[in-house]
Backbone bond lengths (Angstrom), bond angles and torsions (degrees), N, CA, C in turn:
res aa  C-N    CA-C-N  psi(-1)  N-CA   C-N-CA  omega(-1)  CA-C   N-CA-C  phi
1 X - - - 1.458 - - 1.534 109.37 -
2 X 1.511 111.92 112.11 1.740 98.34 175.67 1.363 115.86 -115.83
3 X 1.244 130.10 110.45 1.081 148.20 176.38 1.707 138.07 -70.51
4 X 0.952 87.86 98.86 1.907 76.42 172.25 1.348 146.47 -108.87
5 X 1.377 143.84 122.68 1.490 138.87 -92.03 1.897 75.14 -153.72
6 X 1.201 112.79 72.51 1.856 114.99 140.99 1.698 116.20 -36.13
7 X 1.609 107.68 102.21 1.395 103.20 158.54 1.788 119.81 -124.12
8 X 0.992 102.94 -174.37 1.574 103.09 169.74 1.346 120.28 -161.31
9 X 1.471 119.18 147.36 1.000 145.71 -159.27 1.962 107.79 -62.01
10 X 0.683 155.92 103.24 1.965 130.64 174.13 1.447 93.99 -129.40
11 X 1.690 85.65 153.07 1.702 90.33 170.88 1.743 122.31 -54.84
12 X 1.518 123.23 147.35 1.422 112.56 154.91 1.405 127.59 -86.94
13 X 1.350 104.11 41.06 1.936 106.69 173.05 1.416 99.13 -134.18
14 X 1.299 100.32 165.65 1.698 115.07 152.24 1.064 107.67 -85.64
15 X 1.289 141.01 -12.14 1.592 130.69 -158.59 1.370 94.00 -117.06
16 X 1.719 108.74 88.17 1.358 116.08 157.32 1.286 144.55 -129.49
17 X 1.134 133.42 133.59 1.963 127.65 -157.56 1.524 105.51 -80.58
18 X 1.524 105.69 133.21 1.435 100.07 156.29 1.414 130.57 -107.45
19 X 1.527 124.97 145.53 1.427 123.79 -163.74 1.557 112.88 -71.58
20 X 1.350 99.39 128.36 1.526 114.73 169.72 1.702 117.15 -27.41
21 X 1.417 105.83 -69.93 1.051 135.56 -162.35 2.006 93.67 -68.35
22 X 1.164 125.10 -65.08 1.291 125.93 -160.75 1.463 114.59 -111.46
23 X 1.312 95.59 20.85 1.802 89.24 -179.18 1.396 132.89 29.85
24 X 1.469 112.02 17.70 1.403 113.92 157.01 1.750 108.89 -97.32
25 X 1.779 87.87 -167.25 1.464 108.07 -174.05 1.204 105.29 -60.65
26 X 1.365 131.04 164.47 1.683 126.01 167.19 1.474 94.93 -123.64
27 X 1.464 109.63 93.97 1.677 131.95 179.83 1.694 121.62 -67.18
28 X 1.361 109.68 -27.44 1.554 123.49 165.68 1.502 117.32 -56.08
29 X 2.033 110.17 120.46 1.527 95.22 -170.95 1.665 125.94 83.23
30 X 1.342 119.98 -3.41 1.246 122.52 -178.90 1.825 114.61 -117.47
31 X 1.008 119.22 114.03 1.430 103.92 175.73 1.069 139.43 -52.57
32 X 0.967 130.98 148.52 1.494 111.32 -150.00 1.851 93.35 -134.29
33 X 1.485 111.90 152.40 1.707 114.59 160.65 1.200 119.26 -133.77
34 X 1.560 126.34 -168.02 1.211 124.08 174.29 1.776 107.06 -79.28
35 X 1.301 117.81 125.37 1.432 90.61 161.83 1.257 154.22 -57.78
36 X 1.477 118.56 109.37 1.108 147.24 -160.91 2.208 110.21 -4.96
37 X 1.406 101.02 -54.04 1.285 113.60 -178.62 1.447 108.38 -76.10
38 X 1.162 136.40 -28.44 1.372 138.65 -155.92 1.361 83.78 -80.99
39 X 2.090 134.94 -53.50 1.239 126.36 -159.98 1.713 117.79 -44.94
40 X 1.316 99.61 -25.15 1.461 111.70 174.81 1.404 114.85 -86.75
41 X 1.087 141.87 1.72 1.580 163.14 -175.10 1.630 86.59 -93.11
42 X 1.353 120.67 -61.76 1.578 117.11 -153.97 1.659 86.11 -83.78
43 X 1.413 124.25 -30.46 1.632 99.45 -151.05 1.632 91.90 -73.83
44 X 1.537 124.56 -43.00 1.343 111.84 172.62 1.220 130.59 -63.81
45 X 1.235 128.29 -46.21 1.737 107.96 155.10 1.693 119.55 -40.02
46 X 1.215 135.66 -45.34 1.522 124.72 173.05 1.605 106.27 -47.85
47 X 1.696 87.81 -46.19 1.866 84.11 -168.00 1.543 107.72 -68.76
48 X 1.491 135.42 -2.88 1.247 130.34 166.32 0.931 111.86 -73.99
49 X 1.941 127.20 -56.46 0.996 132.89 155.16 1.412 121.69 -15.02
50 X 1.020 118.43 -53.46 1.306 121.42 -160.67 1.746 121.52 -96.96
51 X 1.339 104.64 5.10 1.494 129.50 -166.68 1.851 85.63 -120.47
52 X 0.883 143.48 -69.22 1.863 152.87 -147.09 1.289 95.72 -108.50
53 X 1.576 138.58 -53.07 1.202 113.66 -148.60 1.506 105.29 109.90
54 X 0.904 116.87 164.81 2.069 117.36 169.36 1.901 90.41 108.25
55 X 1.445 97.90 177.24 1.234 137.53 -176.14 1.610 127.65 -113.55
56 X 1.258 115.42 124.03 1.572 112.82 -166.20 1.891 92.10 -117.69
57 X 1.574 103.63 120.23 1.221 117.17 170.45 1.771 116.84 -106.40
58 X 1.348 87.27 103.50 2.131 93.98 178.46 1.240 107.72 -50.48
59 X 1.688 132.74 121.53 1.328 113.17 178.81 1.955 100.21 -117.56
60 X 1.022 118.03 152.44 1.660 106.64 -178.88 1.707 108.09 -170.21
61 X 1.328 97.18 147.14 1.440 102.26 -164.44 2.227 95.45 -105.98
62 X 1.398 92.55 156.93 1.940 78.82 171.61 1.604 97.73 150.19
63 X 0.937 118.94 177.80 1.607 132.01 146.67 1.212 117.31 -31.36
64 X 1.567 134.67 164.71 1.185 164.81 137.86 1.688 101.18 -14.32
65 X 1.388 107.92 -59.13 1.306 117.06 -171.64 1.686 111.74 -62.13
66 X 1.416 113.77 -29.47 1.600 94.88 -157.41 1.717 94.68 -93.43
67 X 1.369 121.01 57.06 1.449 140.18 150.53 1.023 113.80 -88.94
68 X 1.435 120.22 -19.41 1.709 119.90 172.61 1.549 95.04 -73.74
69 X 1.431 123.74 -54.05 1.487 126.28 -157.92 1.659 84.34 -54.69
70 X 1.110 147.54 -51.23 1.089 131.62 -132.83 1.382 105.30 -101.93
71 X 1.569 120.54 -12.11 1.262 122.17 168.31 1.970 106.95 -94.48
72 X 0.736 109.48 -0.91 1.509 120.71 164.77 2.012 102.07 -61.91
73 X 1.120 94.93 -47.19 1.341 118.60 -149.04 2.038 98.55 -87.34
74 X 1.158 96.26 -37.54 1.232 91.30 175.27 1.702 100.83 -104.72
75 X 1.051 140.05 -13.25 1.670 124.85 138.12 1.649 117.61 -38.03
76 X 1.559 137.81 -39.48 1.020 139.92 -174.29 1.282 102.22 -92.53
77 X 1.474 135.69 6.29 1.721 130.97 175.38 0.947 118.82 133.34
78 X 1.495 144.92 -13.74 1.048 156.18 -158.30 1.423 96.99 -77.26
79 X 1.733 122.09 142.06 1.718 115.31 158.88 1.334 116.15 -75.00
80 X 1.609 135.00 -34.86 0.846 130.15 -172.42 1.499 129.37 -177.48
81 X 1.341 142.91 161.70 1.424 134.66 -151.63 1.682 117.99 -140.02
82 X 1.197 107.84 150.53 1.658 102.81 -178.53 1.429 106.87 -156.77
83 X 1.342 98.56 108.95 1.747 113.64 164.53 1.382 131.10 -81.06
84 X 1.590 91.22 138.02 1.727 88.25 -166.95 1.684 101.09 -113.81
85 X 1.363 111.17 116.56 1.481 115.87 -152.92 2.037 118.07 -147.60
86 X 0.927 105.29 97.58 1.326 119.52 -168.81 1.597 97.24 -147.10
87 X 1.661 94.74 150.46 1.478 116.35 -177.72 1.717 106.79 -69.30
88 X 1.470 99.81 -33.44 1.516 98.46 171.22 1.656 143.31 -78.05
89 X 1.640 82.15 0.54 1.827 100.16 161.32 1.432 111.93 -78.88
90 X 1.421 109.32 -6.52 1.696 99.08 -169.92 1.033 118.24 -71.02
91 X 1.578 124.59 148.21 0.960 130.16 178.08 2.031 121.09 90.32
92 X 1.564 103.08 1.37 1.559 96.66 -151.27 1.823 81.53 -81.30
93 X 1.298 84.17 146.17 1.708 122.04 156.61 1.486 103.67 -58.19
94 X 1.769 109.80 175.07 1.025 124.63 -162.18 2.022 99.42 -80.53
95 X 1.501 101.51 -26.58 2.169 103.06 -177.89 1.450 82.02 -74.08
96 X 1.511 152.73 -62.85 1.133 143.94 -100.36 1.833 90.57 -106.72
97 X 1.265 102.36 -44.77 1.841 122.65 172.31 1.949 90.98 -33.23
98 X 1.813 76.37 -79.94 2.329 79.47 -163.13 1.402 96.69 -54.71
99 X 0.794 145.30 -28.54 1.447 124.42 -176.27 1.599 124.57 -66.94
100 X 1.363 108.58 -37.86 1.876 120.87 164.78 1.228 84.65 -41.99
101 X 1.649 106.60 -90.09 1.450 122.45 -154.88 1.701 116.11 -33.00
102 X 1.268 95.95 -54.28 1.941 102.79 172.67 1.209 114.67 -41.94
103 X 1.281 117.68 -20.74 1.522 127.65 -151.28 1.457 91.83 -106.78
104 X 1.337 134.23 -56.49 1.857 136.23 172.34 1.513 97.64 -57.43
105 X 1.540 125.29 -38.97 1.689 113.72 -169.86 1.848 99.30 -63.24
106 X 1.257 103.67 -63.78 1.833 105.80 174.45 1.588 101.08 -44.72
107 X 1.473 125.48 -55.97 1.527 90.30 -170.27 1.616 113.88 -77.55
108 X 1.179 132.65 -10.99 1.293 109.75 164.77 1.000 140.39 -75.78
109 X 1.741 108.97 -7.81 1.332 133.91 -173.69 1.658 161.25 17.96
110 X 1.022 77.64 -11.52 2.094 114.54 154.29 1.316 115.73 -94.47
111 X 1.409 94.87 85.23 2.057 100.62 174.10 1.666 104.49 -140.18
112 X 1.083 115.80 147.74 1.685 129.48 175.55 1.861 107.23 -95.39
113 X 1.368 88.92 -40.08 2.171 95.84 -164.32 1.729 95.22 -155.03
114 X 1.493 118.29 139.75 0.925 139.52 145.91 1.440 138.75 -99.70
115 X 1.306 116.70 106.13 1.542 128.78 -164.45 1.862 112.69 -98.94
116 X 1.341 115.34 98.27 1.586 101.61 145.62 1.276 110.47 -137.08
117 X 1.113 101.56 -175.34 1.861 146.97 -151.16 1.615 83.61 -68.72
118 X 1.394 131.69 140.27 1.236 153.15 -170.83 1.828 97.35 -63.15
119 X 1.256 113.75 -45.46 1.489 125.69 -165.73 1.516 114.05 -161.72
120 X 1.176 115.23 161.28 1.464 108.06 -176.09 1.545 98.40 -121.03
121 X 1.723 126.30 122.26 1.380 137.67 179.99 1.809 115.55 -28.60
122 X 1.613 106.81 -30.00 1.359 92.40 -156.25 1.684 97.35 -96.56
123 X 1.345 130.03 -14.64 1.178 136.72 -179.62 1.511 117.29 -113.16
124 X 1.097 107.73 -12.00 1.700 113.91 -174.08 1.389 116.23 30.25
125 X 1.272 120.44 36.80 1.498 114.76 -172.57 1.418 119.83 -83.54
126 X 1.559 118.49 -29.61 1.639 151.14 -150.64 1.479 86.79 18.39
127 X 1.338 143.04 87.55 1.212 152.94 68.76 1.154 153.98 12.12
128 X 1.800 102.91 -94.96 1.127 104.36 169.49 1.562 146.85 -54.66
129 X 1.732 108.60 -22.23 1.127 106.80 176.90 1.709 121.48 -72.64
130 X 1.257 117.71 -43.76 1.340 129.77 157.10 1.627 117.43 -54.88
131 X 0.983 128.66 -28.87 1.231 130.15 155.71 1.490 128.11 -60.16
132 X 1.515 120.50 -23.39 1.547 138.82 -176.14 1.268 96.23 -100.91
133 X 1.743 134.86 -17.54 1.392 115.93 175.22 1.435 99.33 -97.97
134 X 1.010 125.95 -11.32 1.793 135.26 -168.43 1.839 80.73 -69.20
135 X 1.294 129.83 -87.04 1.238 169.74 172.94 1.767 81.79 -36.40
136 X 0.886 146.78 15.96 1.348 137.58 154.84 1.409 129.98 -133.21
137 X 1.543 89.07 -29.82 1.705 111.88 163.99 1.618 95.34 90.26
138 X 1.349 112.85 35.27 1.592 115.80 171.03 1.046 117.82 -98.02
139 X 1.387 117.50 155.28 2.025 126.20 165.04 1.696 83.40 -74.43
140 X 2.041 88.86 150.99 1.152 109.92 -144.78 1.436 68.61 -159.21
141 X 1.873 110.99 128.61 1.285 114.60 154.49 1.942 97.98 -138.43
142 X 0.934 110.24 154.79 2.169 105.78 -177.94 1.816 94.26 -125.61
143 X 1.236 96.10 -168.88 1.380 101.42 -154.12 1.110 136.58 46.61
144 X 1.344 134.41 18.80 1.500 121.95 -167.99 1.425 120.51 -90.12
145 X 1.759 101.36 125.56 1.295 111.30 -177.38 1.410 122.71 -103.97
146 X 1.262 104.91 20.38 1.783 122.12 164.50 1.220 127.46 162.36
147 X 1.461 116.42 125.64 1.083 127.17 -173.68 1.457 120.51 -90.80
148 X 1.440 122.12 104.36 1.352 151.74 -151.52 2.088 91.72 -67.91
149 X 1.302 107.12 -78.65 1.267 112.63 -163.00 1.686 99.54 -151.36
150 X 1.479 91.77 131.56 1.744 107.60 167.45 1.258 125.08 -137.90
151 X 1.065 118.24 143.58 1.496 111.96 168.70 1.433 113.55 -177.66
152 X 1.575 136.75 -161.91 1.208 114.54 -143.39 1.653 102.15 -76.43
153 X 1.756 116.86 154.67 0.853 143.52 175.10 2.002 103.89 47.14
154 X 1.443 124.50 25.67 1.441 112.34 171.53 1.628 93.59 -159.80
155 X 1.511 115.02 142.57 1.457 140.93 168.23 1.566 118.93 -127.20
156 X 1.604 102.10 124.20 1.280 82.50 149.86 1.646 115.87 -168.46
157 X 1.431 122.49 138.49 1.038 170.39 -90.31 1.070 134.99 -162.13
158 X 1.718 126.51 111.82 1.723 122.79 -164.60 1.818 104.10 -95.94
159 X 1.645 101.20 121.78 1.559 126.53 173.67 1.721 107.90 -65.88
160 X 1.659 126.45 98.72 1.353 102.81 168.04 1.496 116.78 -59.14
161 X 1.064 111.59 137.40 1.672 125.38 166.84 1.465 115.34 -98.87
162 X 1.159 114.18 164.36 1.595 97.69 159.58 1.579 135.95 -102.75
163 X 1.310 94.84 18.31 1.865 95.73 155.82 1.669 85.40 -136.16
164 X 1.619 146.90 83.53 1.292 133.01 144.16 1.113 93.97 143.06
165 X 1.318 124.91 -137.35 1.709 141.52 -175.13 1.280 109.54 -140.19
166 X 1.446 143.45 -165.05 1.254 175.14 19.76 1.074 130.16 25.53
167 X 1.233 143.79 100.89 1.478 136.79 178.61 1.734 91.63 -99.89
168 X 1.738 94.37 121.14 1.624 101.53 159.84 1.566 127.93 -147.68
169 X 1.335 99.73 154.16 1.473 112.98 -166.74 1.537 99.97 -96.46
170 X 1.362 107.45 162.28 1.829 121.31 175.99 1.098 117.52 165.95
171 X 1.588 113.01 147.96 1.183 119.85 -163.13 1.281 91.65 -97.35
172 X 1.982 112.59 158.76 1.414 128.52 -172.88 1.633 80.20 -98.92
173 X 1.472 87.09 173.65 1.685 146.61 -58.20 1.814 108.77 3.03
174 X 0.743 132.15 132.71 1.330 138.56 172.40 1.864 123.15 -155.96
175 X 1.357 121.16 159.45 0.897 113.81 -157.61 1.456 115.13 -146.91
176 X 1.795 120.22 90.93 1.550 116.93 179.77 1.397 127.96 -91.82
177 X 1.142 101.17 -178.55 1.758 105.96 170.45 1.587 100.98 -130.42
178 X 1.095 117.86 138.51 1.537 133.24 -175.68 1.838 115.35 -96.47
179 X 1.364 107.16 134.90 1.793 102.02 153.22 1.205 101.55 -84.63
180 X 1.578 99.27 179.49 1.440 113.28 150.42 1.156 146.91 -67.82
181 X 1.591 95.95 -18.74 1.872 113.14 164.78 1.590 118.07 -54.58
182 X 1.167 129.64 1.11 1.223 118.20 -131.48 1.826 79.07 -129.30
183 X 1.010 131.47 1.00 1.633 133.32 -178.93 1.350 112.38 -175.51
184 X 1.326 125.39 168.46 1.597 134.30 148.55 1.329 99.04 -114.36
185 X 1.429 123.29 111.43 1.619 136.03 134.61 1.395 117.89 -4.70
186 X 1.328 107.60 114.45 1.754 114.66 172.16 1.767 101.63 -73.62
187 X 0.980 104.81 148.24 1.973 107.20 148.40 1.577 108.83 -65.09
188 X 1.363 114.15 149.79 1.305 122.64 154.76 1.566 106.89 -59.50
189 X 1.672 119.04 149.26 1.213 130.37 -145.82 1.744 86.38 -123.29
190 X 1.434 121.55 145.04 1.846 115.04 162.53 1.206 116.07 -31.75
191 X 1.184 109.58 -61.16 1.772 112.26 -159.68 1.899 97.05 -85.83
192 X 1.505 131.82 9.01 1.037 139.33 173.31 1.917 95.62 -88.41
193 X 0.861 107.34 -77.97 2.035 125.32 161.37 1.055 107.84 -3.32
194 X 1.797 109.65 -69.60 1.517 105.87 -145.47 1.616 91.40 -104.71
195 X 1.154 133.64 -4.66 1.454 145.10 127.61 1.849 122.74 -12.88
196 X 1.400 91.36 -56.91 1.302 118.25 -164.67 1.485 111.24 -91.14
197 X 1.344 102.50 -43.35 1.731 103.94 166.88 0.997 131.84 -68.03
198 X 1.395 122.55 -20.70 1.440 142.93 147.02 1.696 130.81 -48.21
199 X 1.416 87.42 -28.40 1.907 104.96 -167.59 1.553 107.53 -64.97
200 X 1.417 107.22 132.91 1.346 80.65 168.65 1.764 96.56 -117.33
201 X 1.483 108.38 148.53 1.214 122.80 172.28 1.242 135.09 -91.14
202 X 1.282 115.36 109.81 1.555 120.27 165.64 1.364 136.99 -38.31
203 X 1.946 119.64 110.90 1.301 102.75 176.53 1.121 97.47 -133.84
204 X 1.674 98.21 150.03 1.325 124.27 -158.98 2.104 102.27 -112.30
205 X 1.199 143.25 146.08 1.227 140.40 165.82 1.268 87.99 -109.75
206 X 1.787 92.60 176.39 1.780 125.92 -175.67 1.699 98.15 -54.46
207 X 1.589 113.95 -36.21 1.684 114.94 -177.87 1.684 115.78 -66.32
208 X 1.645 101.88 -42.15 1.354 98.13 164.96 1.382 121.26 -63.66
209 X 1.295 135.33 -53.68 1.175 121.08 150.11 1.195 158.35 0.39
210 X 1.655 101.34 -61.23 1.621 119.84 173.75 1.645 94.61 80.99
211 X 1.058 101.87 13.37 2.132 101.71 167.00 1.573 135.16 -54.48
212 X 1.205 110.49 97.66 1.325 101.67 174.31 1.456 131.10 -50.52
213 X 1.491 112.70 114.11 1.444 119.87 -172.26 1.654 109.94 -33.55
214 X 1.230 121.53 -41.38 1.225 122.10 -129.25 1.899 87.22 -96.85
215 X 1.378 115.39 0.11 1.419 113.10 -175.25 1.302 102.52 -121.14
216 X 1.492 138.25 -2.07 1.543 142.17 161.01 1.215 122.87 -65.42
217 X 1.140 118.32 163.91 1.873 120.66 148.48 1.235 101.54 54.58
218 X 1.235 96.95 -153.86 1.741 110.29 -164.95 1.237 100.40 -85.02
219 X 1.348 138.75 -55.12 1.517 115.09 153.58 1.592 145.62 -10.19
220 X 1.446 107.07 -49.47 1.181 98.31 -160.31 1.852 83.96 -121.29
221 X 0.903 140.55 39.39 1.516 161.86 131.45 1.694 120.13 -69.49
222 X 1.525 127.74 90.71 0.805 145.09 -145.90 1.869 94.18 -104.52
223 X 1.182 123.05 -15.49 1.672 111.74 139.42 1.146 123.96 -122.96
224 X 1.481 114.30 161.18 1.383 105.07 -146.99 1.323 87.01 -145.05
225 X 1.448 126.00 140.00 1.920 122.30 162.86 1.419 107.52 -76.81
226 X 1.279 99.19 130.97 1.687 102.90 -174.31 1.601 102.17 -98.06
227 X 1.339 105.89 -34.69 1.828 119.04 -164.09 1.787 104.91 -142.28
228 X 1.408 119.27 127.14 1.400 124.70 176.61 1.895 100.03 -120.58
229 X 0.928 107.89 129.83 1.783 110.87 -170.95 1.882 90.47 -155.48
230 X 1.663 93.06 145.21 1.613 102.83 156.66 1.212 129.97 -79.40
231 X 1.502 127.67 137.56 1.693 85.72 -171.61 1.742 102.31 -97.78
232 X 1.447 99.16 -170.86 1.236 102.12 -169.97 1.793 128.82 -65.11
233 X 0.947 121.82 141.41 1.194 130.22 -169.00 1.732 95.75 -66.35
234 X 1.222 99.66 134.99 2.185 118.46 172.80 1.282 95.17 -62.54
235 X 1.504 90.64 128.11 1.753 98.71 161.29 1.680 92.24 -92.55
236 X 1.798 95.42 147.13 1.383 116.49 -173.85 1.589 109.25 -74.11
237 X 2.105 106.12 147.95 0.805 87.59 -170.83 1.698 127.41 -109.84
238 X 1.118 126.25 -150.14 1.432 121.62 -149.24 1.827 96.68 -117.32
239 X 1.552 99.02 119.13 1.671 118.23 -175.79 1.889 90.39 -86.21
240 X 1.400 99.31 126.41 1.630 121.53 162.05 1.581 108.19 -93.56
241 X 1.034 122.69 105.18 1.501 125.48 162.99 1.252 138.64 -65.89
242 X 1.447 174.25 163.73 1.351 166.05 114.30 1.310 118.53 154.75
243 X 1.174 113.49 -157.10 1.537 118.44 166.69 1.836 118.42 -65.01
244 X 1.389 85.48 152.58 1.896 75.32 174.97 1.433 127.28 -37.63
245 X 1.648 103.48 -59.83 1.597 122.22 -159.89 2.116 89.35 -63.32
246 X 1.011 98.57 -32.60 1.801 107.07 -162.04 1.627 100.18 -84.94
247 X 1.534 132.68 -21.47 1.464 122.40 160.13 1.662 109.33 -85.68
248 X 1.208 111.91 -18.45 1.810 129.22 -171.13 1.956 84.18 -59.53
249 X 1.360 119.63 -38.87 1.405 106.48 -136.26 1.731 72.98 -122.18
250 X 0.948 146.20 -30.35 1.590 122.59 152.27 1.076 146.89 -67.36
251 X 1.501 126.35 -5.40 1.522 152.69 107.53 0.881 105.93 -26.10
252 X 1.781 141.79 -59.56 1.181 106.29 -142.55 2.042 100.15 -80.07
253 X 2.113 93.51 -43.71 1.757 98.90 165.29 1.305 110.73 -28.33
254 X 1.363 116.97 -71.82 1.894 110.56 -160.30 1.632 118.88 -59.84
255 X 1.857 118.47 -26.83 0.970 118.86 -166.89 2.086 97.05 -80.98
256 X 1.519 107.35 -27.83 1.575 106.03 144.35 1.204 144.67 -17.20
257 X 1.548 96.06 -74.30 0.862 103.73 -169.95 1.812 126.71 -81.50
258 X 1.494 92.97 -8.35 1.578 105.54 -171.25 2.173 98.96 -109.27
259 X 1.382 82.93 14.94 1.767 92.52 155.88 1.531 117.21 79.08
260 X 1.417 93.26 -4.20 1.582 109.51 -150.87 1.631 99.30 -75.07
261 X 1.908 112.81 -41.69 1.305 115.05 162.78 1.470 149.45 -81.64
């Protein structure tokens, strides 16, 4: 079974600047982690791994830097990792994102199941993963908070809903998105670490690829932030005092007077 485990890099603060010039994040200087949901992406692929047999390949798009995320990742079980990293990914949107990635899944091209993280903290969009099976022409189910039974060429898998679950079937190649219900995260282990510090990681650019310019980066990102602003701070609001019937009838004056009634 070979698996591949979409993660991504996000800052670990709330306190982050965005660039003038490009209306993205400004990632230089900021600590950075795995995103939060994806850690559960890798711990269940190990735990497939570790139930069937097969291979879990970390795949992740980002900077130079998010080679740590990915040796994080293969410290906790992973065999091995490959970053997809060029100046001309910058900036991509959530279509322009699955499309890199679609583009490293075809070139690695030996996969059974694709696993990520429901959403990524700093964009909350959950997007991209459904976007990389769109862009692959895979069954695509999200939310999944447990995987019932797998094995070669069939999965299947309970959909959280919000009153119950989903029980669903599908044939592999296939491609989910995980909660957090769905595992507890191991720690990376010593001989996982010094495993990992050893690793060396594969990076691939838009040339390795064979990526069409015109679907990368900020180019080929079909939304774009035009304007980033705080909005305005709440004016505080207004305490009614007295008896019921006696705030009933100063509500009703103020909601009067502010036109509203």
């Amino acid at each position: 079974m070979n698996i591949i485990v979409c993660i991504k890099q996000v800052p670990g603060t709330t306190d982050v600047k965005i660039s003038e010039k490009t209306n993205t994040l400004v990632r230089e200087g900021v600590e950075s982690i795995i995103n939060p949901f994806d850690v559960y992406a890798i711990e269940e692929a190990i735990r497939i791994k570790e139930k069937i047999g097969g291979k879990v390949t970390i795949l992740s798009m980002g900077p130079p830097q998010a080679k740590e995320a990915i040796k994080e990742a293969i410290a906790m079980g992973a065999d091995d990792g490959i970053l997809l990293s060029d100046r001309a990914f910058a900036g991509s949107d959530t279509w322009a994102t699955s499309y890199t990635l679609s583009m490293g899944i075809k070139k690695i091209s030996a996969y059974d199941l694709i696993i990520c993280g429901k959403q990524a903290i700093d964009g909350d969009t959950a997007q991209v993963g459904p976007g990389i099976a769109e862009s692959l022409g895979l069954p695509f189910v999200a939310y999944v908070r447990k995987i019932e039974e797998i094995k070669e060429g069939y999965i299947r898998c309970e959909r959280m809903m919000e009153e119950g679950y989903e029980a669903i079937e599908m044939s592999l190649p296939a491609l989910i998105t995980v909660v957090k219900e769905i595992n507890e995260p191991r720690l990376p282990s010593l001989k996982g670490m010094m495993r990992a510090k050893k690793a060396e990681i594969t990076a691939w650019t838009a040339q390795d690829l064979n990526a069409e310019p015109a679907n990368i980066g900020l180019t080929g990102s079909p939304t774009q932030v035009v304007k980033i602003f705080s909005p305005p701070a709440r004016p505080g609001g207004e305490m009614i005092l007295g008896e019921i019937g006696e705030q009933a009838e100063k509500l009703v004056t103020r909601l009067r007077e502010l036109k509203i009634v």
